[in-house]
C-alpha positions, -999 to +999 in steps of 0.1 A: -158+177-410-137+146-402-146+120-430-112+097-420-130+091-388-168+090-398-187+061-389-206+042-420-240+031-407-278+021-419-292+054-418-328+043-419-334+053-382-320+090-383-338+095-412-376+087-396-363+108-367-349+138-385-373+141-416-401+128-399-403+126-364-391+157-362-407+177-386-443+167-367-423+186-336-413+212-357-376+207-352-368+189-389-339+221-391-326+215-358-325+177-357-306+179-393-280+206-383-275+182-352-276+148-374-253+159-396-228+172-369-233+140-353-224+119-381-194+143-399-177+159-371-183+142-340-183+104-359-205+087-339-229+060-352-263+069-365-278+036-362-274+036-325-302+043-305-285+061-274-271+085-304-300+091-315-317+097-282-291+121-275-294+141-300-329+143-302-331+153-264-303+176-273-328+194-293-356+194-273-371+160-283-387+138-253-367+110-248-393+084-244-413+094-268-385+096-294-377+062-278-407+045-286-405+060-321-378+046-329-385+010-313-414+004-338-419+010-374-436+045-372-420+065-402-403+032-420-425+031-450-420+074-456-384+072-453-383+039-478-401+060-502-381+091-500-350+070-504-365+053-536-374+088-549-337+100-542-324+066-558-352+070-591-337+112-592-304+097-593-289+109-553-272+082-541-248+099-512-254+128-492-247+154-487-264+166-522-273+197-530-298+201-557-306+233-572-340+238-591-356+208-584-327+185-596-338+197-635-303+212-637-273+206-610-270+184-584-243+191-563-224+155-545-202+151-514-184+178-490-173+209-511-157+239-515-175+272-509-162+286-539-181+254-560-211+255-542-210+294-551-200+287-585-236+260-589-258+289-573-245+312-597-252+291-627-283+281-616-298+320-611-283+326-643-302+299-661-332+306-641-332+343-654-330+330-689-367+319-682-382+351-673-403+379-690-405+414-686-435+405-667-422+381-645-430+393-609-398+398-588-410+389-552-388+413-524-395+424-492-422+445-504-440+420-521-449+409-557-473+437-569-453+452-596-438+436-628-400+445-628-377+449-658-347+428-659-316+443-665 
């Protein structure tokens, strides 16, 4: 990640394209991993539209279609709203992790794998408080059988 070189934009277009544009094409993942490389490694501009394009293609996106998308207003009132409901839980930068539904941690800005270990860890540990001796354990097997916690 280079954030002395990153390029502050109005993310309001790669946010209809990535969350969802997309997502409709089933590549919400891929066009996220590529956004964010975009933006925090590479630096480039997320408010440009041959960025954009790029990446989109890059994934697998057609290009006039993902142009015409993003030359109207398709997706403007969704994003809007998911940036209000960020705003009202109180994210206001990404990257932002949140851990159970924002009811306990939220996570801010580039860090350390050790700290992002350190918030998973608290959070399972707070989230085992919560369970029963009946609780079903979903595994690979399934969730037939009640498990005792240790």
């Amino acid at each position: 990640m280079r954030y002395d070189t990153v390029c502050y934009t109005n993310m309001l277009d790669a946010h209809r394209l990535m969350t969802l544009f997309a997502e409709t094409k089933g590549l919400a993942a891929e066009m996220t991993e590529q956004l964010f490389r975009t933006y925090s490694t590479t630096n480039l501009a997320l408010a440009n539209h041959d960025v954009l394009l790029d990446v989109a293609t890059g994934i697998g996106l057609d290009r006039d279609e993902t142009k015409q998308m993003l030359e109207s207003d398709a997706f403007s009132q969704a994003a809007r709203a998911a940036k209000r409901d960020a705003e009202q839980r109180g994210i206001h930068g990404v990257p932002c992790f949140v851990f159970d539904d924002g009811a306990m941690l939220y996570v801010y800005g580039a860090q350390m794998k050790t700290t992002l270990l350190e918030a998973l860890r608290a959070n399972w540990d707070k989230s085992r408080q919560s369970l029963t001796k009946e609780t079903l354990i979903c595994g690979p097997d399934g969730c037939n059988q009640p498990q005792t916690l240790k």
